[in-house]
PyMOL commands that place a pseudoatom at each C-alpha (Angstrom):
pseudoatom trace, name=CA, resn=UNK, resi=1, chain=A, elem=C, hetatm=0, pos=[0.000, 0.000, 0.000]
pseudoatom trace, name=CA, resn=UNK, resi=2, chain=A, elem=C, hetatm=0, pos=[3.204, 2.293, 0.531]
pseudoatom trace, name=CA, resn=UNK, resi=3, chain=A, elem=C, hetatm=0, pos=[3.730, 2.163, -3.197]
pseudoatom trace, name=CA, resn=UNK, resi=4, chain=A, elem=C, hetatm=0, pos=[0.516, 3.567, -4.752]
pseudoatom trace, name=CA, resn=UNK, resi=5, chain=A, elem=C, hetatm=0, pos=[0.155, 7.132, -5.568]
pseudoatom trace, name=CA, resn=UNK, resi=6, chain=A, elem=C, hetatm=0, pos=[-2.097, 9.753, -4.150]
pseudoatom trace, name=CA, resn=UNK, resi=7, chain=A, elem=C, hetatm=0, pos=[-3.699, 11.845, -6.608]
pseudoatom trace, name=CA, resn=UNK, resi=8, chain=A, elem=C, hetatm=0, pos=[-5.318, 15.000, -5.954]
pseudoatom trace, name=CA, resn=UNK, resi=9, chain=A, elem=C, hetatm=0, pos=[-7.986, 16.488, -7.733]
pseudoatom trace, name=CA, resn=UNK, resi=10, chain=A, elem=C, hetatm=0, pos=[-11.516, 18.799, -7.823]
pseudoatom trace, name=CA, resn=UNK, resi=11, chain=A, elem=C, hetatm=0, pos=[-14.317, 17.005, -6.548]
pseudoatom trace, name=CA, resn=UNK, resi=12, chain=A, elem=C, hetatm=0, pos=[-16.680, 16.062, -8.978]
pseudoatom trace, name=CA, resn=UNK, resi=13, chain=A, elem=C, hetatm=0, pos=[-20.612, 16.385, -8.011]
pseudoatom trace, name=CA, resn=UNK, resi=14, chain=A, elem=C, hetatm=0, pos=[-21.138, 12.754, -8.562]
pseudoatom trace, name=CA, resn=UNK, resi=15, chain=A, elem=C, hetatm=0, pos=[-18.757, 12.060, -5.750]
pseudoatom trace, name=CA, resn=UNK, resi=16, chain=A, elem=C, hetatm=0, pos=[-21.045, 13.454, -3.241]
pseudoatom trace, name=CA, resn=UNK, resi=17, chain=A, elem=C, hetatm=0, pos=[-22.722, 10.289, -1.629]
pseudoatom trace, name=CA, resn=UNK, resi=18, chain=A, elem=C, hetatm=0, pos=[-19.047, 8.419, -1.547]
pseudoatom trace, name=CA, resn=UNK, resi=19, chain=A, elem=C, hetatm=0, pos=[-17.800, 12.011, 0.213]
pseudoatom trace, name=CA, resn=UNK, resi=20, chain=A, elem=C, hetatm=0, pos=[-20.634, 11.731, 2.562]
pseudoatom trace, name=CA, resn=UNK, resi=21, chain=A, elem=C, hetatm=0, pos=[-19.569, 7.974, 3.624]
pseudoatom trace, name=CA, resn=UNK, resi=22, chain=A, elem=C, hetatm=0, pos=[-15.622, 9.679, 4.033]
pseudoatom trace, name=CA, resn=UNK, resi=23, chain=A, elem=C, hetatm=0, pos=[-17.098, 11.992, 6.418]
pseudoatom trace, name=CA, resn=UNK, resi=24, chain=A, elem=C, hetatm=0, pos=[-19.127, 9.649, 8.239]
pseudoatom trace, name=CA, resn=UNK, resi=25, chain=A, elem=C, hetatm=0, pos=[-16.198, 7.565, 8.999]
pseudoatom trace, name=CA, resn=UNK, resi=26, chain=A, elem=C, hetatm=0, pos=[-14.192, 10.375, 9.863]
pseudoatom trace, name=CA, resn=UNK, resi=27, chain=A, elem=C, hetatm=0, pos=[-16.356, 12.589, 12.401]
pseudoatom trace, name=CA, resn=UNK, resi=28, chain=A, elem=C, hetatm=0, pos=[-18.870, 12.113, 15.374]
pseudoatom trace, name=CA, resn=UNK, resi=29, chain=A, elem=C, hetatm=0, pos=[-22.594, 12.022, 14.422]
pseudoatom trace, name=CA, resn=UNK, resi=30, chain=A, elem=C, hetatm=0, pos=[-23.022, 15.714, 15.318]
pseudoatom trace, name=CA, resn=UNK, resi=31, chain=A, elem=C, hetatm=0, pos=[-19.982, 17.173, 14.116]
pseudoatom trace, name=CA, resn=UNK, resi=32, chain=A, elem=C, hetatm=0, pos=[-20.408, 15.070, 10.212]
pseudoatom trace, name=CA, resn=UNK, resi=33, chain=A, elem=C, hetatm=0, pos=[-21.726, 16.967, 7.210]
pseudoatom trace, name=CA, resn=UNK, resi=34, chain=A, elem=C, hetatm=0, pos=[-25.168, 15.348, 5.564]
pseudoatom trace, name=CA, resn=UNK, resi=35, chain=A, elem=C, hetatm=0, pos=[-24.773, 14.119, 2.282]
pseudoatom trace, name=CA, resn=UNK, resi=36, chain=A, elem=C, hetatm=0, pos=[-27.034, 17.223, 1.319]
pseudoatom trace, name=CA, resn=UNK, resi=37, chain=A, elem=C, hetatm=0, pos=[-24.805, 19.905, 2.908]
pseudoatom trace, name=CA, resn=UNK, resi=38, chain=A, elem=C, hetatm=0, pos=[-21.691, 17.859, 0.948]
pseudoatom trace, name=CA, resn=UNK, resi=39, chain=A, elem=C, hetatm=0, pos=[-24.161, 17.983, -2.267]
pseudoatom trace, name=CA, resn=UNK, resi=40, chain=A, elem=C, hetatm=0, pos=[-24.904, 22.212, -1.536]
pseudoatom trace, name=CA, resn=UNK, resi=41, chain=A, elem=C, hetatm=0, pos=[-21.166, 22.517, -1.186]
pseudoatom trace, name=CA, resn=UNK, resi=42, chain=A, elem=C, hetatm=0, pos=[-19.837, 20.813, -4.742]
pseudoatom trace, name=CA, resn=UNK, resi=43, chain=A, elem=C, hetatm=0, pos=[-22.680, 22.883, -5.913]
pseudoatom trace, name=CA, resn=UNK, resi=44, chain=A, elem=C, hetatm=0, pos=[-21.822, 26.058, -4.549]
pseudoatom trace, name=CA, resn=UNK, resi=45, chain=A, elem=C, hetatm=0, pos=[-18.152, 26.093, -5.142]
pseudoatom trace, name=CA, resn=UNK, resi=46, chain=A, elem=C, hetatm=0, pos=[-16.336, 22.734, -6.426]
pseudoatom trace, name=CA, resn=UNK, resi=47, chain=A, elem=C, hetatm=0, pos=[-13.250, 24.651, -7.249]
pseudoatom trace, name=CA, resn=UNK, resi=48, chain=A, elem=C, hetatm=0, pos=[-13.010, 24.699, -3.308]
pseudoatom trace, name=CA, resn=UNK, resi=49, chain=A, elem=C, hetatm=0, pos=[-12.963, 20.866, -3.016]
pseudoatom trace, name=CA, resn=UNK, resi=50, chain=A, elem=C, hetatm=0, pos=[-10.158, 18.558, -2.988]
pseudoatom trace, name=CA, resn=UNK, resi=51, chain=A, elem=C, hetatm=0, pos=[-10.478, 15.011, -2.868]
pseudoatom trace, name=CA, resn=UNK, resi=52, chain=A, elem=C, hetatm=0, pos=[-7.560, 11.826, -2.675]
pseudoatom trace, name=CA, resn=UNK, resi=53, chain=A, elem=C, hetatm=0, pos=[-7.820, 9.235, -4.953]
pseudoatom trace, name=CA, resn=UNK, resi=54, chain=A, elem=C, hetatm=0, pos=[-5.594, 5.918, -4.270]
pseudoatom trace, name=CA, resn=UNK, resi=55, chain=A, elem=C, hetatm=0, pos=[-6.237, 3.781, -7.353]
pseudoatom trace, name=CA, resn=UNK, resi=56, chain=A, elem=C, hetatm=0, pos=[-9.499, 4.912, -8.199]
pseudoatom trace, name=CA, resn=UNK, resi=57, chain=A, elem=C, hetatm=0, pos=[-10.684, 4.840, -4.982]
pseudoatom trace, name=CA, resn=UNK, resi=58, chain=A, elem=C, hetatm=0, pos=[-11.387, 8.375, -3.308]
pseudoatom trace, name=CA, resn=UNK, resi=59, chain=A, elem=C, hetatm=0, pos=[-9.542, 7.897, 0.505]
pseudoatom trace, name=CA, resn=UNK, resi=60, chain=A, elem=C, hetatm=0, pos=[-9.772, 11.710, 1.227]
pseudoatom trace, name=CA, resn=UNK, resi=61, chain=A, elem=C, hetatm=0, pos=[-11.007, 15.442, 1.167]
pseudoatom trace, name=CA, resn=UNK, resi=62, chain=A, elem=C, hetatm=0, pos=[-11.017, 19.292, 1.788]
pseudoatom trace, name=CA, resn=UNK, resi=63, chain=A, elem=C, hetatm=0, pos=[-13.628, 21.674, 1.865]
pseudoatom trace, name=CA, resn=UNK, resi=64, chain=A, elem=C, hetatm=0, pos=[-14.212, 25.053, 2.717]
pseudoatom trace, name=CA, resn=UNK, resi=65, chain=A, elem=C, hetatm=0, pos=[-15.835, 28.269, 1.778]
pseudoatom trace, name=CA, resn=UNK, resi=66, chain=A, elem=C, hetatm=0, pos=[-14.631, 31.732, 0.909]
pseudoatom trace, name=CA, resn=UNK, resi=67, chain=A, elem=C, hetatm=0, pos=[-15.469, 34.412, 3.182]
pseudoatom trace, name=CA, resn=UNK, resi=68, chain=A, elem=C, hetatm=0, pos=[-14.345, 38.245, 4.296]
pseudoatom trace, name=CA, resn=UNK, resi=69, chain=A, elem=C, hetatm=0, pos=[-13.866, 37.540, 7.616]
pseudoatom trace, name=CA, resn=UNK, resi=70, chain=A, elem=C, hetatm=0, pos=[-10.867, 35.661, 9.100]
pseudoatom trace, name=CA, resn=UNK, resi=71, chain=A, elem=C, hetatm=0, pos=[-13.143, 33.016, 10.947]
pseudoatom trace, name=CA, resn=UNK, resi=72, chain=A, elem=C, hetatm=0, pos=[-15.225, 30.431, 10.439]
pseudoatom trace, name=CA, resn=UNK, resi=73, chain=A, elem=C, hetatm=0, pos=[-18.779, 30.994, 12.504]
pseudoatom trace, name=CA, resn=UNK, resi=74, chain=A, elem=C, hetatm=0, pos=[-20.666, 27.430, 12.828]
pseudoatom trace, name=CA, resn=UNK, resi=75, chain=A, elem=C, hetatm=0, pos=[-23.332, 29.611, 10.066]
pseudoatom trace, name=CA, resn=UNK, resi=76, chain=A, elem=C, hetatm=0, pos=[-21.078, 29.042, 7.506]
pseudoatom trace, name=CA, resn=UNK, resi=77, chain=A, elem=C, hetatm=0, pos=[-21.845, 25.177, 7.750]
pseudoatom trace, name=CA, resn=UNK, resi=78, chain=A, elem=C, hetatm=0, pos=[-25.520, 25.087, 7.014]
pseudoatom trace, name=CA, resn=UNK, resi=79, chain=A, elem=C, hetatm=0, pos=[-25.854, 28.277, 4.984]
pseudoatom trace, name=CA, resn=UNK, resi=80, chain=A, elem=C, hetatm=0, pos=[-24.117, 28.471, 1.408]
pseudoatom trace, name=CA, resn=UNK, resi=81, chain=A, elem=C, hetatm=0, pos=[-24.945, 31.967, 1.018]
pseudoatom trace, name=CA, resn=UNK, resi=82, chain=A, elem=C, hetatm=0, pos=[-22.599, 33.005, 3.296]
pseudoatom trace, name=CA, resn=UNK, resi=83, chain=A, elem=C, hetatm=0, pos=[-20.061, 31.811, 0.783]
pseudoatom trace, name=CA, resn=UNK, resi=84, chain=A, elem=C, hetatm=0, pos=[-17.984, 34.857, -1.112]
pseudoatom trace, name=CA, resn=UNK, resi=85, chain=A, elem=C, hetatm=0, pos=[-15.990, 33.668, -4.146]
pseudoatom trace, name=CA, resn=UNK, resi=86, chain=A, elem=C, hetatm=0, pos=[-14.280, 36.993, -3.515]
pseudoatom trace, name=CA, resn=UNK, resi=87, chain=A, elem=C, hetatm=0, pos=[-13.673, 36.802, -0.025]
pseudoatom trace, name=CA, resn=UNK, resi=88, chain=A, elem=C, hetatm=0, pos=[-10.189, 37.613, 1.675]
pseudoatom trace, name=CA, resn=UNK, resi=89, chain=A, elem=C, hetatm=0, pos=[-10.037, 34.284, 3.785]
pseudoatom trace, name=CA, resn=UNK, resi=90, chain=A, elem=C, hetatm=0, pos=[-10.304, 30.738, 2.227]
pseudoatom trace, name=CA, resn=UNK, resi=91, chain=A, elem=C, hetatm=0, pos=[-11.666, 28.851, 5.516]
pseudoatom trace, name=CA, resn=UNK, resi=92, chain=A, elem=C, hetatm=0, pos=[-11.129, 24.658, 5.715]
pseudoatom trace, name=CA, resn=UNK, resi=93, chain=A, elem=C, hetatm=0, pos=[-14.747, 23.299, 6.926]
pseudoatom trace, name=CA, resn=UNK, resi=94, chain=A, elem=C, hetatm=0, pos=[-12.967, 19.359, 7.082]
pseudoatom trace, name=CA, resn=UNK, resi=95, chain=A, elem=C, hetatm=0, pos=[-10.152, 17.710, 6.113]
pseudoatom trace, name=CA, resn=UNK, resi=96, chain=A, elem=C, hetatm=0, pos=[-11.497, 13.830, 5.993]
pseudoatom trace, name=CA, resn=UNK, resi=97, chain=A, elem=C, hetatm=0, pos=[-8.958, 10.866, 5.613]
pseudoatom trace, name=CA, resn=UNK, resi=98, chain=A, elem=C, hetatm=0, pos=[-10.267, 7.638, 5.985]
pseudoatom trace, name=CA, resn=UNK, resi=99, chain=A, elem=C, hetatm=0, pos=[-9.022, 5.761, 8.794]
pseudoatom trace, name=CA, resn=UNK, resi=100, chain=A, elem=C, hetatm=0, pos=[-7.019, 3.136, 6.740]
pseudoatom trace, name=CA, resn=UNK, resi=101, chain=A, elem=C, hetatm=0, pos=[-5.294, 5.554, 5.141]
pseudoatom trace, name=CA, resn=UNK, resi=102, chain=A, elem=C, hetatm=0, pos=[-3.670, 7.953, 7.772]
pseudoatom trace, name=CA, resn=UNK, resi=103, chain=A, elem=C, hetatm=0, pos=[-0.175, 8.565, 9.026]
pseudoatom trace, name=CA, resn=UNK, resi=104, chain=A, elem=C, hetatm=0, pos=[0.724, 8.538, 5.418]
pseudoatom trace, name=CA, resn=UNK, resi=105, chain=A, elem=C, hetatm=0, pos=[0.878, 12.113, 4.576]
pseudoatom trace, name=CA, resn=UNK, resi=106, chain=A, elem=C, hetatm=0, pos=[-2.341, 12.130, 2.843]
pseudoatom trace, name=CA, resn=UNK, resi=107, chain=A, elem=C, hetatm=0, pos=[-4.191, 15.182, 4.906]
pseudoatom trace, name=CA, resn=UNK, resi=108, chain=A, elem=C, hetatm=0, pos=[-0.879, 16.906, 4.262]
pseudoatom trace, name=CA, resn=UNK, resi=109, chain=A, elem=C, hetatm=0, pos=[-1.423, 16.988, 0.509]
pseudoatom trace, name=CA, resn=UNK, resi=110, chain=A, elem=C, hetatm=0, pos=[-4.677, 18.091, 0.884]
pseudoatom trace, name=CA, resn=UNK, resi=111, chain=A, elem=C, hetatm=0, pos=[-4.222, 21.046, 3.088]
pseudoatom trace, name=CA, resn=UNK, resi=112, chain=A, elem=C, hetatm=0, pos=[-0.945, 22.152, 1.147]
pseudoatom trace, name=CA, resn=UNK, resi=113, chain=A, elem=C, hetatm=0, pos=[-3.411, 22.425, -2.312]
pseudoatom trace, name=CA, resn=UNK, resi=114, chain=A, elem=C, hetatm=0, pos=[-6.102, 24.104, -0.343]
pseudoatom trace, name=CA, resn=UNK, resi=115, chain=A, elem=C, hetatm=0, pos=[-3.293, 26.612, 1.026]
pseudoatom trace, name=CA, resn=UNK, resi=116, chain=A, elem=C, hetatm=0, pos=[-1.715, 26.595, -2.844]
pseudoatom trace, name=CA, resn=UNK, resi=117, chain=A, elem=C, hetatm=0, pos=[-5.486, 27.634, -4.476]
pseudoatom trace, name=CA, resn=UNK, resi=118, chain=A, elem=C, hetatm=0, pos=[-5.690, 30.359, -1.774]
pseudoatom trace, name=CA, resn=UNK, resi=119, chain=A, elem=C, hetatm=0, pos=[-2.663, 31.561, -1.920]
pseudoatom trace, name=CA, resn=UNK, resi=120, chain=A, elem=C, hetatm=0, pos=[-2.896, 31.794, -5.982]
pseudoatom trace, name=CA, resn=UNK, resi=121, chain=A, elem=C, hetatm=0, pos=[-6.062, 33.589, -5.766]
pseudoatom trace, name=CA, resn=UNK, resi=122, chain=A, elem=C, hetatm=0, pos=[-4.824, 36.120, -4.036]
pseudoatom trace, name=CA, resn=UNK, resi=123, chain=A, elem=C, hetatm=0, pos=[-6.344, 35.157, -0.519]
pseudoatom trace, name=CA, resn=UNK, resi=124, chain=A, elem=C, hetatm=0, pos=[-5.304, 36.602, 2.640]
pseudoatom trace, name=CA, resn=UNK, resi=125, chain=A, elem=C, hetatm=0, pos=[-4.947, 33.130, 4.585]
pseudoatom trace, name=CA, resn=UNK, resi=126, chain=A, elem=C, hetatm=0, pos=[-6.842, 30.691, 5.470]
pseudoatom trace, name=CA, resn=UNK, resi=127, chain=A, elem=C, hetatm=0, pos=[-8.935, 29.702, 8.752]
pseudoatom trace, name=CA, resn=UNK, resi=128, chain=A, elem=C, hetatm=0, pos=[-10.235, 26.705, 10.171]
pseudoatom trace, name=CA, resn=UNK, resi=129, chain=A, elem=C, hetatm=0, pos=[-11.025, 25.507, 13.769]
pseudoatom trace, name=CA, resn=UNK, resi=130, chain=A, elem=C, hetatm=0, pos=[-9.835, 21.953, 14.795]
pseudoatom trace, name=CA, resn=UNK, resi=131, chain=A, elem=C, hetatm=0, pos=[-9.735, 20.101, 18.910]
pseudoatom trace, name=CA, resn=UNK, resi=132, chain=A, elem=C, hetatm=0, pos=[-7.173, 20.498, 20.874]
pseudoatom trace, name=CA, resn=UNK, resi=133, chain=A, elem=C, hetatm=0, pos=[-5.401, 17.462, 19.785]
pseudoatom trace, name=CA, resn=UNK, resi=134, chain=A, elem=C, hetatm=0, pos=[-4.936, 18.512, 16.842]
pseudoatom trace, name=CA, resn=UNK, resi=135, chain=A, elem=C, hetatm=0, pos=[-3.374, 21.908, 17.249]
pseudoatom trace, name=CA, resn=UNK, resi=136, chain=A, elem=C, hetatm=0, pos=[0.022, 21.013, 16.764]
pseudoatom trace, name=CA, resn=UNK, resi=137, chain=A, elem=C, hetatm=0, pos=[-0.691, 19.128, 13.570]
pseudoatom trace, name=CA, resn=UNK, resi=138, chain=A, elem=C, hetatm=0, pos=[-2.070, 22.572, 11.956]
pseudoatom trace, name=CA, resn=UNK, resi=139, chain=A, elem=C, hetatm=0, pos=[1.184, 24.395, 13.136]
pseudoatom trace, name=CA, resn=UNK, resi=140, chain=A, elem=C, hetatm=0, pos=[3.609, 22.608, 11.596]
pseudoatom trace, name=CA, resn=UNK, resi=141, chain=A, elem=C, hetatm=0, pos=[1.997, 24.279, 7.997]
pseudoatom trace, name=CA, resn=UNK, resi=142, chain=A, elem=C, hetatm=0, pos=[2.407, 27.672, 9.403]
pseudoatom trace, name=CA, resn=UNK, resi=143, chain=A, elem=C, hetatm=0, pos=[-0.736, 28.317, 11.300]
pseudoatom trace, name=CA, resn=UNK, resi=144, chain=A, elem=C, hetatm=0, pos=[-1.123, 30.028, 14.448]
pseudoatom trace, name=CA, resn=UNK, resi=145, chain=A, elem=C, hetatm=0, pos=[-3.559, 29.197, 17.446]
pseudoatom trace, name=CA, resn=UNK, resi=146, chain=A, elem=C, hetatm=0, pos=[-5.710, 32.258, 18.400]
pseudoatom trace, name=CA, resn=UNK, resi=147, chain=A, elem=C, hetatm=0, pos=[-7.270, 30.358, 21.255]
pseudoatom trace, name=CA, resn=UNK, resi=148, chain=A, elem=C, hetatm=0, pos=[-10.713, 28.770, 22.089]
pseudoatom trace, name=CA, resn=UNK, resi=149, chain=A, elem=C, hetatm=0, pos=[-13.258, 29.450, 19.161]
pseudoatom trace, name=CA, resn=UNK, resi=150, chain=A, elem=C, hetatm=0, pos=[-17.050, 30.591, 19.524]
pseudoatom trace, name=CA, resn=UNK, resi=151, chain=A, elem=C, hetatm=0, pos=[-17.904, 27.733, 17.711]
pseudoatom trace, name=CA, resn=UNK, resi=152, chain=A, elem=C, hetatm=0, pos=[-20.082, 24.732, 19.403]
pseudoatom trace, name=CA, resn=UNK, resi=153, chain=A, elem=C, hetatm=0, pos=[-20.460, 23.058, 16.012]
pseudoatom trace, name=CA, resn=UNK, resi=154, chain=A, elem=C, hetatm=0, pos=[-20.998, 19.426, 17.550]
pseudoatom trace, name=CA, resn=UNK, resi=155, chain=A, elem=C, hetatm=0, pos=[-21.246, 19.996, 20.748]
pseudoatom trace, name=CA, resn=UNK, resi=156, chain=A, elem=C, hetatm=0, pos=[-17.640, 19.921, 20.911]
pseudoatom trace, name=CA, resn=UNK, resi=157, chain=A, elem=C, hetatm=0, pos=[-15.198, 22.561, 22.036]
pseudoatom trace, name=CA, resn=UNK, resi=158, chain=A, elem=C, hetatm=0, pos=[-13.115, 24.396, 19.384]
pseudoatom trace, name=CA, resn=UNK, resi=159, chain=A, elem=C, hetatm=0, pos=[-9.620, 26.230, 18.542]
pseudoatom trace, name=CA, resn=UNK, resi=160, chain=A, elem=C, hetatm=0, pos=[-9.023, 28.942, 15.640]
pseudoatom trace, name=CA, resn=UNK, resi=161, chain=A, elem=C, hetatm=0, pos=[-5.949, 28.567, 13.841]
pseudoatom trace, name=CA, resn=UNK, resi=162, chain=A, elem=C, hetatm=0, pos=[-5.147, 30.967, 11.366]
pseudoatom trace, name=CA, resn=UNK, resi=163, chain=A, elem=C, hetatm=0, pos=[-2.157, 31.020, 8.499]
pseudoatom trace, name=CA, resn=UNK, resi=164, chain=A, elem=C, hetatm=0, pos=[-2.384, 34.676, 7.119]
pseudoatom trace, name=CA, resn=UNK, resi=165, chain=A, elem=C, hetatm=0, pos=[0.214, 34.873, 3.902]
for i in range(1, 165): cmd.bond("trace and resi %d" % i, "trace and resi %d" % (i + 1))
show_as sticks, trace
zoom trace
């Protein structure tokens, strides 16, 4: 399995349902997308969606949507609207790896094109929340912890990190 190569690519809208499953198996039950919120998303803005593919087989993803504020408020999950192609701050709603396929670098690649669109495009940075475990993880591609977010997206008890460019 060391051997294959990791591809990564756009999201394609019939990928939704298999992104849905990714997500499943990669969050709690309150803190998971629906399939319909990862349908709204490819449909609002796919150039904002990065998936892995291993040998055909999607094992990954990144999403996130484009805003003018450098945070991501728990709104910006449910409501599309509040996505702004020509926002200053790209934010990162998920990064999903199955859990088969971790420890091999594969989140890496996904965040590093996510940071690579924004910065092309001009962006400011990019924001994202993650749990405290995974703080260190986010800082070792340049982001900064701001402390505890607003955010109660899940129940669960947030951080903002923020890479500004």
């Amino acid at each position: 399995m060391e051997n294959t190569k990791i591809t990564i690519r756009n999201a394609r809208q019939e990928e939704g349902e298999e992104l849905a499953q990714i997500e499943t198996a990669c969050f709690p039950t309150g803190e998971a997308a629906k399939e319909k919120d990862i349908l709204e998303r490819l449909s609002a803005f796919p150039e904002k969606f990065f998936v892995a593919e291993e040998d055909g087989k999607l094992v990954g993803f990144i999403n996130g949507a484009v805003t003018d504020e450098p945070c991501l408020p728990d709104e910006m999950y449910h409501d599309i609207s509040l996505h702004n192609p020509q926002g200053a701050y790209q934010t990162v709603f998920g990064l999903d790896v199955l859990p088969e396929y971790r420890c091999r670098g594969i989140a890496g690649m996904l965040l590093e094109k996510m940071i690579a669109a924004a910065k092309e495009e001009g962006k400011k940075g990019v924001v994202l929340t993650c749990k405290d475990h995974l703080i260190h993880y986010y800082e070792k591609f340049g982001f900064v912890h701001y402390g505890k977010a607003d955010s109660t997206h899940g129940g669960a008890e947030w951080n903002d990190m923020k890479l500004y460019f």
